[in-house]
RODO-2510 file (C-alpha; in nm, 4 decimals, decimal comma):
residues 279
     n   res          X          Y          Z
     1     x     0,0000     0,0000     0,0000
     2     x     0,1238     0,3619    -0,0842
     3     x     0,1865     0,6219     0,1349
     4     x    -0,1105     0,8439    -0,0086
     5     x    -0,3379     0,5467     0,0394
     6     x    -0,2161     0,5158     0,4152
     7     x    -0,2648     0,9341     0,4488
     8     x    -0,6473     0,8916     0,3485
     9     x    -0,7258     0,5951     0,5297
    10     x    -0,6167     0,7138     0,8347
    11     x    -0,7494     1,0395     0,8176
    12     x    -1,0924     0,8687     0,6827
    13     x    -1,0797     0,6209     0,9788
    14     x    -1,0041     0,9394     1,2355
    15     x    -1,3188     1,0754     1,1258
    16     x    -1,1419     1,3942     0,9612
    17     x    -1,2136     1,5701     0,6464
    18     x    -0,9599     1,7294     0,4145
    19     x    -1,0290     2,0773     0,5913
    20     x    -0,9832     1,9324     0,9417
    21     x    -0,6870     1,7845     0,8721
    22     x    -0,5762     2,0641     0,6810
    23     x    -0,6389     2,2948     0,9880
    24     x    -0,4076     2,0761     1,2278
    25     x    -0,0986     2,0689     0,9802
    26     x    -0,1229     2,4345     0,9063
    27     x    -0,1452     2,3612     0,5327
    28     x    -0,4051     2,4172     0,2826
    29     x    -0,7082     2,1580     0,1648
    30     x    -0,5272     2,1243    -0,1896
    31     x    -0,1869     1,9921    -0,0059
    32     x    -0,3729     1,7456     0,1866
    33     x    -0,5556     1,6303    -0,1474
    34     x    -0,1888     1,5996    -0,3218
    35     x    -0,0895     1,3841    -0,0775
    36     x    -0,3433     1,1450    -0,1057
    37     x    -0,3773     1,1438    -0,4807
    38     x     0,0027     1,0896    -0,5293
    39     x     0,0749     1,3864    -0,6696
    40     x     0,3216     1,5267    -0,4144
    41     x     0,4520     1,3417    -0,0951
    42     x     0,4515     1,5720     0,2775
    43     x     0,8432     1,6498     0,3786
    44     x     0,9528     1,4959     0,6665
    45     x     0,8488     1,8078     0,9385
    46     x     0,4466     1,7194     0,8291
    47     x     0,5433     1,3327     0,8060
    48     x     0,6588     1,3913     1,1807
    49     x     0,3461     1,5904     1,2478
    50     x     0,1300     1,3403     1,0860
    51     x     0,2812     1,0440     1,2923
    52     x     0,2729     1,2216     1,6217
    53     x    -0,1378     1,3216     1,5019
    54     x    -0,2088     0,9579     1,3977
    55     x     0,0267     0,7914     1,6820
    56     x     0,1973     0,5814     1,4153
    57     x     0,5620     0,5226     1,3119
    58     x     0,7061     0,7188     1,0114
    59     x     0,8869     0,4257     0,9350
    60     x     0,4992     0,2410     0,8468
    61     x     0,3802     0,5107     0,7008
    62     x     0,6317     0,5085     0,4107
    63     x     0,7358     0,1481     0,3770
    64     x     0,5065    -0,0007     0,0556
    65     x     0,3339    -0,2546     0,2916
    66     x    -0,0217    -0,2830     0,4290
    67     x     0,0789    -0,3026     0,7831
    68     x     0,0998     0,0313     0,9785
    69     x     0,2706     0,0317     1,3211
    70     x     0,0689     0,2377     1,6140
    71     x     0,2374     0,2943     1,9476
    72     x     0,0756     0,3748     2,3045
    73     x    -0,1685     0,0515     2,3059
    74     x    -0,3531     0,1851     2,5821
    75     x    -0,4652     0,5028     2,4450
    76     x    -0,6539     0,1923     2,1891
    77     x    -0,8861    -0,0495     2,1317
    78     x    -0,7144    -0,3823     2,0168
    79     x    -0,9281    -0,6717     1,8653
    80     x    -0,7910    -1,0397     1,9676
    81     x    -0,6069    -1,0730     1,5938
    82     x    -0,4682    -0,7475     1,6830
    83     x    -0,1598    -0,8936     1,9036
    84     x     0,1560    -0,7159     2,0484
    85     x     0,4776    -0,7534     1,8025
    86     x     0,7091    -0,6009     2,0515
    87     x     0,6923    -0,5299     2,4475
    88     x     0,9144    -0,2669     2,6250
    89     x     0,8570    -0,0916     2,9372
    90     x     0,7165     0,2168     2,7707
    91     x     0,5657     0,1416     2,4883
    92     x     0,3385    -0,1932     2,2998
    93     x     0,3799    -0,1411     1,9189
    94     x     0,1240    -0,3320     1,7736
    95     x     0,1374    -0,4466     1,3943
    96     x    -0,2675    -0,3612     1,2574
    97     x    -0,3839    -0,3938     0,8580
    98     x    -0,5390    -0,1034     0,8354
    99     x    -0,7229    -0,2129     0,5544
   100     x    -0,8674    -0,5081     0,8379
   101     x    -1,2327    -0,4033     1,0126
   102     x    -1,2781    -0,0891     0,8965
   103     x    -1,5477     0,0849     0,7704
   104     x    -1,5938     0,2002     0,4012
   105     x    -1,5289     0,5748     0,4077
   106     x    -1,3718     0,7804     0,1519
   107     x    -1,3077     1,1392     0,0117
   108     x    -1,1894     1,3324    -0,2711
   109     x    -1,2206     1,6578    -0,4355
   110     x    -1,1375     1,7534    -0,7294
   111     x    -0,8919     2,0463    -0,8052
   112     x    -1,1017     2,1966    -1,0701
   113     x    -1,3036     2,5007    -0,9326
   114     x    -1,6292     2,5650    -1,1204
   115     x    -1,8639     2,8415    -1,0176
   116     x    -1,7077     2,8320    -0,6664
   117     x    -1,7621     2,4588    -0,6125
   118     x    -1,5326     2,1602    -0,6865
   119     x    -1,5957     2,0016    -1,0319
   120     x    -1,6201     1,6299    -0,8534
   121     x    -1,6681     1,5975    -0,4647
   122     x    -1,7235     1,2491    -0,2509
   123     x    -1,7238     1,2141     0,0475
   124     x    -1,8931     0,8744     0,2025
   125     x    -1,8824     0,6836     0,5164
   126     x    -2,0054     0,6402     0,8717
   127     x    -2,2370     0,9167     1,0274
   128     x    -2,2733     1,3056     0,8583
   129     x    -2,0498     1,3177     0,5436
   130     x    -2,1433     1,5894     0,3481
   131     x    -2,0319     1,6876     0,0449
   132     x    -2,0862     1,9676    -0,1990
   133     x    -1,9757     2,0092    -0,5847
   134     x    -2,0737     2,0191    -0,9548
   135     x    -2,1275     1,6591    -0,8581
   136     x    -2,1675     1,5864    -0,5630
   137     x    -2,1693     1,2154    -0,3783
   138     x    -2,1767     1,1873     0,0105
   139     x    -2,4070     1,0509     0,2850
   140     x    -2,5653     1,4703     0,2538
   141     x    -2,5083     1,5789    -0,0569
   142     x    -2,5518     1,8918    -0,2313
   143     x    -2,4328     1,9549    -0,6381
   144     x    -2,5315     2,0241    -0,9924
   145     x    -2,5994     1,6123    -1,0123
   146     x    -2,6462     1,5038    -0,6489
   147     x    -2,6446     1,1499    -0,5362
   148     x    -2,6700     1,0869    -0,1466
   149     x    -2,8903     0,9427     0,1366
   150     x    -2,9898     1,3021     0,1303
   151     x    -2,9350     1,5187    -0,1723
   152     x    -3,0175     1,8457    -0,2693
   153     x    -2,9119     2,0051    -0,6629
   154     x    -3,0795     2,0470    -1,0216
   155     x    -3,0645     1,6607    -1,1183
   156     x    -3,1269     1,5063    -0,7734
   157     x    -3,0614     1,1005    -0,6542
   158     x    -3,1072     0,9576    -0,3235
   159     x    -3,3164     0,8036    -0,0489
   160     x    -3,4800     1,1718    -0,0022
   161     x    -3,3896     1,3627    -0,2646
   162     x    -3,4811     1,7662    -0,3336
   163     x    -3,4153     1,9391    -0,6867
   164     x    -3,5240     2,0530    -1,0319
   165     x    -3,5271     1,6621    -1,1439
   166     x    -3,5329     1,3932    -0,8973
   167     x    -3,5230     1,0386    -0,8292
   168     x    -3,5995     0,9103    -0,4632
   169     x    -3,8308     0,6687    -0,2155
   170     x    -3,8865     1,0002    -0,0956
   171     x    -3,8798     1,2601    -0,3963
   172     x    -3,9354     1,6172    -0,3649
   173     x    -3,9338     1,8124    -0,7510
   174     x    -3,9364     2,1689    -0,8848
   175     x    -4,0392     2,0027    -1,2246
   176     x    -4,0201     1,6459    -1,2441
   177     x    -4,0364     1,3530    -0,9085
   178     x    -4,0192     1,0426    -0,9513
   179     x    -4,0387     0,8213    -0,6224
   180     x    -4,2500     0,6114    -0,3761
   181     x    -4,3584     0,9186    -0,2624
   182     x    -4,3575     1,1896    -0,4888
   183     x    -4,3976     1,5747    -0,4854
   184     x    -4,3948     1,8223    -0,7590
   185     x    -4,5467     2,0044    -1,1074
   186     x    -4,5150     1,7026    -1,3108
   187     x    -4,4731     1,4177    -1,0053
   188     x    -4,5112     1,0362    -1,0882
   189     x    -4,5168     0,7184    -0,8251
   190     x    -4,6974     0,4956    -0,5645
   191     x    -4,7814     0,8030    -0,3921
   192     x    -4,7847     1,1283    -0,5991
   193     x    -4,8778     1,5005    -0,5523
   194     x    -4,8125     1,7500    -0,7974
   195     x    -5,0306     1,9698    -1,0945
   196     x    -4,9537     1,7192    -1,3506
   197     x    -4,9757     1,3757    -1,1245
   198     x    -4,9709     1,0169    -1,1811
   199     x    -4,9888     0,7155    -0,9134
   200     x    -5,1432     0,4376    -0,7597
   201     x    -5,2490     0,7158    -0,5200
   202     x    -5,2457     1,0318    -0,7182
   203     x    -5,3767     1,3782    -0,6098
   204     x    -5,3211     1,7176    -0,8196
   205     x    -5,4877     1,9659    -1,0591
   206     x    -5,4967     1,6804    -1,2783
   207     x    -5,4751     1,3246    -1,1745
   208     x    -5,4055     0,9578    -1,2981
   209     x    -5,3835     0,6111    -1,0941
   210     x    -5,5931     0,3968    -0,9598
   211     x    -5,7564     0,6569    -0,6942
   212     x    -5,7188     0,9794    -0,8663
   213     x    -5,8243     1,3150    -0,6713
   214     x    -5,7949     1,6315    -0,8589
   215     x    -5,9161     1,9734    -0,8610
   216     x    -6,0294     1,9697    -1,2619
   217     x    -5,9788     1,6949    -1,3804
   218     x    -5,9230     1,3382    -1,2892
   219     x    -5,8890     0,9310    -1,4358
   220     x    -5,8693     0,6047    -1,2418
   221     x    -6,0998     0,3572    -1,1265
   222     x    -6,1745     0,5662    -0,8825
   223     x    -6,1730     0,9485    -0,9971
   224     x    -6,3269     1,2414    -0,8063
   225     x    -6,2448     1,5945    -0,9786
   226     x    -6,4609     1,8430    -1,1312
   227     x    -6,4399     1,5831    -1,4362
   228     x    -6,4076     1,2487    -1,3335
   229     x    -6,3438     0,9660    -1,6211
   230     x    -6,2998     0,6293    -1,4352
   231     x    -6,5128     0,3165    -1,3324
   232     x    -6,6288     0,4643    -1,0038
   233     x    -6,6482     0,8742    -1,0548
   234     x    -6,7463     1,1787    -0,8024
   235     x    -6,7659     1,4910    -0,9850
   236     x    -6,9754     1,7473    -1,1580
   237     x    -6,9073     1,6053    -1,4630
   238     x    -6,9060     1,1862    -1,4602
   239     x    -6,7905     1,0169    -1,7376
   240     x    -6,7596     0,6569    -1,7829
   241     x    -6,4064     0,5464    -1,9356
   242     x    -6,5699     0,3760    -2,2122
   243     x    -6,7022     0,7308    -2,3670
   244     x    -6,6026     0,8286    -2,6873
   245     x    -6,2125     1,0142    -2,6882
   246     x    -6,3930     1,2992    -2,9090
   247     x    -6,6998     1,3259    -2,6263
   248     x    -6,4599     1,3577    -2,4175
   249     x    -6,2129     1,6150    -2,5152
   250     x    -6,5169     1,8421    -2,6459
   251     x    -6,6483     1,8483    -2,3078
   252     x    -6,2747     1,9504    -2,1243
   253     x    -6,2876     2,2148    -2,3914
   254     x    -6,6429     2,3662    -2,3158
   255     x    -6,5603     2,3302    -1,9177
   256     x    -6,2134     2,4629    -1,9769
   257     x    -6,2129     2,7073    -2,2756
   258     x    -5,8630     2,8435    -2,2480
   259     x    -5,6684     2,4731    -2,1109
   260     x    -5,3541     2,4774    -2,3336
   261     x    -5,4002     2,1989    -2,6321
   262     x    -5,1361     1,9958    -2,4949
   263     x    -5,2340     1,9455    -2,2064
   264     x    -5,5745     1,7905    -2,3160
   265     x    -5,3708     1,5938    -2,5618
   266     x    -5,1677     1,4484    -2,2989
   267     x    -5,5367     1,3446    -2,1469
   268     x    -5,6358     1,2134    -2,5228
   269     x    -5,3593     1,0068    -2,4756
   270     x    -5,3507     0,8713    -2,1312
   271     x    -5,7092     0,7285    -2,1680
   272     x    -5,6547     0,6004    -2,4911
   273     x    -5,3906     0,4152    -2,3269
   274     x    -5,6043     0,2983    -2,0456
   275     x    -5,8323     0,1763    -2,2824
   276     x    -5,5553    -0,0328    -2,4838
   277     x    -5,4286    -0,1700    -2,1328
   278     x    -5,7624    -0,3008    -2,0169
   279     x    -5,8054    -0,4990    -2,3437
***
């Protein structure tokens, strides 16, 4: 293992980002990501510095080996394949794989600066990494493209996800969400709410799924709206899905004299769809 691979898992497995560390040495983020990328290697003052931080030999930290040497067992927690190499009456060194028990956990920025923010920025692992950049990966993350338990930008991934575009269980859209539960103008899935909205649940200012609750208009099997086309219907206007397309659109027109032509041809569509499916 190289020494830049040593530098990152150790800082990654003392819970430090590139700015903490940076902080502690007295150096800048972009030396710290140098170092770990293999680009330049610390002079022996910061290798000193970083042993005495770490409480490892400089000796383990260069050698090309996988084994790191960490003095002062009693300031740590030693598993039973952990076992003492060498006793004195100061000091246990202990030989540990640091690549042995550890948790996943990684980070790297980019040097590329766009509009303030790194192009690329990841930073995963254990509890709150964050990370922020054009894109952007991390536990919370925040970017252009965004993919994270928790992510935030204009093209948006995760397990609850916020954004222009976005793609979650829980999915939370400017224009366009697509998850479990979904929320936005145009939102699609099991659970959706948006103007434009399609689900097995779906509620909006116009509605598809199988229970379909809109303010104007709304299809399912079971659609209440001002128009309701569906199999079971609550409205003003009722209409059974087997009505003709052209019945149909005329009366959306003369209820709604100024709805935008694509929009009812987007309804033109969806039932003639429905139709074609329950075939």
């Amino acid at each position: 293992m190289k020494l830049s691979e040593k530098l990152q898992l150790l800082r990654n497995n003392n819970r430090l980002s590139q700015e903490e560390l940076a902080e502690k040495l007295g150096i800048s983020r972009q030396a710290i990501s140098k170092w770990e990328s293999g680009k330049s290697i610390p002079d022996l003052n910061k290798l000193v510095s970083i042993s005495e931080l770490y409480n490892v030999t400089i000796d383990s930290l260069v050698k090309d080996t996988d084994e790191i040497y960490i003095l002062d067992s009693n300031e740590i927690k030693i598993s039973e394949e952990q076992k003492p190499e060498k006793v004195d009456d100061k000091k246990t060194q202990l030989v540990i794989n640091i690549n042995r028990g550890y948790p996943l956990e990684y980070e790297y920025k980019s040097n590329k600066i766009l509009f303030g923010l790194p192009l690329v920025h990841i930073n995963i692992g254990r509890g709150f990494k964050k990370s922020r950049g054009i894109i952007s990966i991390g536990n919370i993350s925040c970017g252009i493209i965004s993919l994270g338990f928790i992510s935030y930008g204009i093209l948006s991934f995760g397990f609850i996800s916020i954004g222009l575009i976005t793609l979650a269980l829980l999915s939370i859209g400017l224009l366009l969400a697509v998850g479990v539960i979904s929320l936005g103008i145009f939102s699609i899935g099991a659970v959706s709410v948006g103007i434009f909205s399609i689900g097995a649940i779906s509620i909006g200012k116009y509605a598809v799924g199988a229970s379909a609750i809109a303010s104007d208009i709304a299809i399912g099997d079971y659609a209440r709206a001002n128009i309701a086309i569906g199999n079971n219907t609550e409205g003003t206007q009722s209409i059974s899905l087997q009505t003709s397309a052209s019945d149909i659109k005329n009366l959306i027109k003369q209820e709604y004299p100024n709805l935008s032509e694509w929009v009812i041809n987007i309804i033109d569509f969806i039932i003639k769809n429905i139709r074609i499916g329950g075939r």
